[in-house]
N, C-alpha and C positions, 0 to 999 in steps of 0.2 A: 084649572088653577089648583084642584086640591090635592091631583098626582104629584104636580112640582112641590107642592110644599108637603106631601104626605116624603118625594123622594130626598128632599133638602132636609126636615126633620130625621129621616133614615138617619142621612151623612151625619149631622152632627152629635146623632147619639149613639153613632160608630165610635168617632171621633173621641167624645168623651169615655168612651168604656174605654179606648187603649191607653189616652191619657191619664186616666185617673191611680190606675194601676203603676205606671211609671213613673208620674207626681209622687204619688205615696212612696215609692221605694228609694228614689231619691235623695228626697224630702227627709226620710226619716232617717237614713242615712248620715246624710247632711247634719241632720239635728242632735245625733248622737255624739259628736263629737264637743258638742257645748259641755260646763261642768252642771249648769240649773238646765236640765232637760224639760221639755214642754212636750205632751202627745198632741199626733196631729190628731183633728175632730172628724166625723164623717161629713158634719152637715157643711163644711167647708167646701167638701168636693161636691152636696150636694147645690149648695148659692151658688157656685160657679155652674155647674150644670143648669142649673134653673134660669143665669142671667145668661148664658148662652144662648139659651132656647127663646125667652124673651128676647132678646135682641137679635135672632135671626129670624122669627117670624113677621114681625113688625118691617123689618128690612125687605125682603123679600115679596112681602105680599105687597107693599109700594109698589115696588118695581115692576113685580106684573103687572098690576092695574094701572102706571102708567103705561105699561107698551101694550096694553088692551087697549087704553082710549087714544091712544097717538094715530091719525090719518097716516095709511100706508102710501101715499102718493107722496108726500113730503118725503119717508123716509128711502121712496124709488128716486127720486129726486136728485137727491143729497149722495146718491153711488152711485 
């Protein structure tokens, strides 16, 4: 179980390094064209990266441990 979720933590902090750099250029893009400009913050892309992470290990690690504790004859069964 700690491969899949060391391999599932990888992806989403792949995921977040390519988006973040993208967001930001966007973003600020975007923002420049208002006349009251606002700068974007770091720790913005860091609470999204943090509730990312939160919310995919919680998810994930359910899910194994139900198809850990599920009887394999039910789910030969049921195909």
């Amino acid at each position: 179980m700690e491969f899949a979720l060391e391999r599932l933590l990888l992806l989403v902090l792949t995921a977040f390094g390519i988006a973040t750099p993208t967001a930001w250029y966007f973003l600020n893009d975007w923002l420049q064209h208002y006349q009251y400009r606002t700068e974007i913050s770091w720790w913005i892309f860091a609470a999204a990266g943090t509730g990312a992470v939160t919310i995919t290990l919680p998810t994930v690690s359910f899910q194994s441990i139900k198809a850990a504790l599920i009887n394999p004859v039910k789910s030969l069964r049921s195909e």
